[in-house]
C-alpha positions as CSV (number, residue, x, y, z in Angstrom):
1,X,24.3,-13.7,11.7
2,X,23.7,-10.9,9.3
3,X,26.7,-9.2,9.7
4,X,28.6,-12.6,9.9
5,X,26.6,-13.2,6.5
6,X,27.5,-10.0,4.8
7,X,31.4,-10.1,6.1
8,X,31.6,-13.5,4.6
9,X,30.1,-12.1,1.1
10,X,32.8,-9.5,0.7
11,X,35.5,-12.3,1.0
12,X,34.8,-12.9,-2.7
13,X,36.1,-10.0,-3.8
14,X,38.1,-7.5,-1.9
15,X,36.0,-4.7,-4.1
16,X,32.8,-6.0,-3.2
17,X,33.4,-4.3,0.6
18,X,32.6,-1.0,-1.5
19,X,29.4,-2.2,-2.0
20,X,28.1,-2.5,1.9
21,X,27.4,1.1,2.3
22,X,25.0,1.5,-0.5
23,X,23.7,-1.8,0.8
24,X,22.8,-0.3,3.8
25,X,21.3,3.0,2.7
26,X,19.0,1.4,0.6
27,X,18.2,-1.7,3.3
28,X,17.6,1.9,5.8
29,X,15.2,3.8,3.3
30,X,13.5,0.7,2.4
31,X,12.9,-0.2,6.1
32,X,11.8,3.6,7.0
33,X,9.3,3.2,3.6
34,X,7.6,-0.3,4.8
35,X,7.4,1.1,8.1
36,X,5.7,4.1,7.5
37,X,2.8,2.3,5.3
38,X,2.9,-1.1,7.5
39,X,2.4,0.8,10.6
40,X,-1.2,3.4,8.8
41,X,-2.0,-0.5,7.4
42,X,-2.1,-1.7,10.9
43,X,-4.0,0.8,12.2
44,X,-6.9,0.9,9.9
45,X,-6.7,-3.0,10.2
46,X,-7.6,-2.1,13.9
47,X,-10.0,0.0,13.5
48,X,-11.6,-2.4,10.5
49,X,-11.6,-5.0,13.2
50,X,-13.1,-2.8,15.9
51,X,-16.0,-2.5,13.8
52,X,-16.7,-5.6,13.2
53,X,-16.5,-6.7,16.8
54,X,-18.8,-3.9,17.9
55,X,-21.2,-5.1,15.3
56,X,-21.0,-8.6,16.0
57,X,-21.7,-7.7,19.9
58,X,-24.2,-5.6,19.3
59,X,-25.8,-8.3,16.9
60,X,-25.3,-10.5,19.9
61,X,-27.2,-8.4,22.3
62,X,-30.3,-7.7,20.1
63,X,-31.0,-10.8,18.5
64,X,-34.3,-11.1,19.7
65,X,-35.4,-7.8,18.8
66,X,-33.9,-8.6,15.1
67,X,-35.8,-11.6,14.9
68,X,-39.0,-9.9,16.0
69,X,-39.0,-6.5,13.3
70,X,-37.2,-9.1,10.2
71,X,-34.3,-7.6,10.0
72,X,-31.8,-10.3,9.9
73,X,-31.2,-10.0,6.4
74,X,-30.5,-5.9,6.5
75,X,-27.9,-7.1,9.5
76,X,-26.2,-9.9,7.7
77,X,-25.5,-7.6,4.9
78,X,-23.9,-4.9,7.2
79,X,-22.1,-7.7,9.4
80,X,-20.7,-9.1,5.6
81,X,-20.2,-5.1,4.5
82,X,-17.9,-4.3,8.0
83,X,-16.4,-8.0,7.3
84,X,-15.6,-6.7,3.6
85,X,-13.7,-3.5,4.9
86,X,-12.0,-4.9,7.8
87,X,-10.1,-7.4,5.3
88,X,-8.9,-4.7,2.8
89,X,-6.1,-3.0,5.0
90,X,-5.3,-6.8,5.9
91,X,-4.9,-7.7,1.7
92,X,-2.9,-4.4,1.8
93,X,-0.8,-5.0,4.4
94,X,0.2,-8.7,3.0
95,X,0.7,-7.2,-0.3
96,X,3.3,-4.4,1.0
97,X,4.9,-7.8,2.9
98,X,5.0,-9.3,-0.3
99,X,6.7,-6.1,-2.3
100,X,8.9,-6.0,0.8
101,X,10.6,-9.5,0.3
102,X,10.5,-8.5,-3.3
103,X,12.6,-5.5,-3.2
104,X,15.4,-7.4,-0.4
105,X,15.4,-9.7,-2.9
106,X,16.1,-7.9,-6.0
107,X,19.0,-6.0,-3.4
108,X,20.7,-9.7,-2.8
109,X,20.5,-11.1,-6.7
110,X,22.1,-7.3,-7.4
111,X,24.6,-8.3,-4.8
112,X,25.0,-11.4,-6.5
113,X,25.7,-10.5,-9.8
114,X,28.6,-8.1,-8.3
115,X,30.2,-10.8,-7.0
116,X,30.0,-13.0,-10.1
117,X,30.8,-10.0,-12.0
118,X,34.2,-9.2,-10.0
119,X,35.2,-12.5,-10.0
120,X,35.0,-13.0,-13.9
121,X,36.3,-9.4,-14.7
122,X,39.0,-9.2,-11.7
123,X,40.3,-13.4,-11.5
124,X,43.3,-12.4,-9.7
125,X,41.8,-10.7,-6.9
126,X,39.8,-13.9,-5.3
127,X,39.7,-17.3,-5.2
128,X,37.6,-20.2,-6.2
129,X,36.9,-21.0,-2.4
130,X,36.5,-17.4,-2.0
131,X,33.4,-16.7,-4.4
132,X,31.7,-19.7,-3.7
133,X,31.7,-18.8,0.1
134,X,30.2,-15.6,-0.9
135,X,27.7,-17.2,-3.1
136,X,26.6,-19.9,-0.7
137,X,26.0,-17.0,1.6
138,X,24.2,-14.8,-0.4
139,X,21.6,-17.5,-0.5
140,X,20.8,-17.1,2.8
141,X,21.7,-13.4,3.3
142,X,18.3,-12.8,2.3
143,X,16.3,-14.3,4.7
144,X,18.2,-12.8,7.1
145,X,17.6,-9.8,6.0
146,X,14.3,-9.7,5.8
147,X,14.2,-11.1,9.3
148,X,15.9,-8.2,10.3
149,X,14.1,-5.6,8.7
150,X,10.2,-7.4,10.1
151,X,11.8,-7.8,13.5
152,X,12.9,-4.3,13.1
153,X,9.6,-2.9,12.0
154,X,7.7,-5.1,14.7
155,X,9.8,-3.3,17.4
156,X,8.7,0.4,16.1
157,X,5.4,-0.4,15.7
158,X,5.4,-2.0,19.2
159,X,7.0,1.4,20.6
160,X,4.5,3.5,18.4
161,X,1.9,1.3,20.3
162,X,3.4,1.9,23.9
163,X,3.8,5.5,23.3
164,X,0.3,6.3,22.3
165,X,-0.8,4.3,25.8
166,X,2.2,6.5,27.6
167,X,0.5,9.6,25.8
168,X,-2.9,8.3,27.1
169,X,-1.7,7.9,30.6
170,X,0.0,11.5,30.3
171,X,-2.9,13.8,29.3
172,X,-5.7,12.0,30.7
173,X,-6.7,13.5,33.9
174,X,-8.4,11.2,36.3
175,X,-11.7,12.0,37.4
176,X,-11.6,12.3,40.7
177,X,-10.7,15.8,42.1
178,X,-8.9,16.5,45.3
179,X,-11.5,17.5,47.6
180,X,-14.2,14.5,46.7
181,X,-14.5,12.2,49.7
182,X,-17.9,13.3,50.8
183,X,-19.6,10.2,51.1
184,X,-23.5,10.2,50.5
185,X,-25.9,8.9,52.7
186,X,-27.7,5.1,51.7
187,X,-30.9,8.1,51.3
188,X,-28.9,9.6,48.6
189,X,-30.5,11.0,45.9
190,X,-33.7,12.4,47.9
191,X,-34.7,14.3,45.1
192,X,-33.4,12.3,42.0
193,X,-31.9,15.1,39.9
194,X,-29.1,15.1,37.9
195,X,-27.7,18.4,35.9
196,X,-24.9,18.9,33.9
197,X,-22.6,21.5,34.2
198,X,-19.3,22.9,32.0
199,X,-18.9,18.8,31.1
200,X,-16.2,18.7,28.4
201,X,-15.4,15.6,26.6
202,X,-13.0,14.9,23.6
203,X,-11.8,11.5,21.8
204,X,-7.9,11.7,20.2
């Protein structure tokens, strides 16, 4: 519908085809630009949620010892502080929508005033059914385009998300080891000592 959009805007004016390319270069760098920042806003948004879930269970779970030493205020005013943070990258992330629909719109009015300004300098070249085509379509070029772009960035970021679980699945080594199928008596442990030896752990 885009394209259909855009092929029906440069019927106005057969010059206002020259325009596409530099259309598209600045509809790819703007894209690249969003996605870059949407996809750092979405994961501190993650991690601002995390936190606050992990508090909020952990509140949960020790309710009764809160209760008992006083603390509830001291934990309200962490759960409202972890609340606080997780909703910044949120606000950021709806104000970088916001610039977003700004900017594709500031492209389409430029691509508006082109057409008006071909058809008024260059009358011979189009027709009255012509521009108005163009400019009935311009209206709705830009919701299109912004569709495009979000769907766009939606699909990397869903990709960035299935590669980091592809990576996971890649360099995680399970934990069980080749020769391990003794099988412990229902005695097991006689002794009830447990040592640690060359354990390695790491978080990515």
């Amino acid at each position: 519908m885009t394209v259909a959009q855009l092929a029906l805007i440069c019927m106005g004016s057969a010059y206002m085809a020259a325009t596409i390319p530099f259309v598209l270069v600045s509809v790819y760098v703007l894209q690249k630009i969003y996605l870059l920042t949407s996809r750092q806003m979405r994961f501190l948004d993650l991690e601002g949620r995390s936190a606050v879930y992990t508090n909020f269970m952990e509140t949960l779970s020790g309710i009764i010892t809160i209760r008992a030493l006083g603390w509830e205020s001291t934990v309200a005013d962490l759960n409202i502080d972890r609340l606080d943070r997780s909703q910044k990258p949120y606000y950021h992330l709806f104000c970088i929508q916001r610039w977003l629909n700004l900017v594709l719109d500031l492209i389409v009015a430029a691509m508006a005033v082109i057409v008006v300004t071909l058809a008024v300098r260059l009358p011979g070249q189009s027709s009255a059914t012509a521009i108005s085509l163009a400019l009935n379509n311009i209206l709705g070029f830009s919701q299109s385009l912004r569709v495009v772009v979000d769907a766009w960035t939606q699909l990397e970021t869903s990709l960035g998300g299935i590669a980091r679980l592809k990576s996971f699945e890649a360099t995680v080594l399970p934990e069980h080891q080749p020769r391990e199928n003794f099988d412990p008596g229902s005695a097991w442990p006689e002794q009830g000592a447990i040592s640690f030896k060359e354990v390695v752990a790491s978080y990515k």
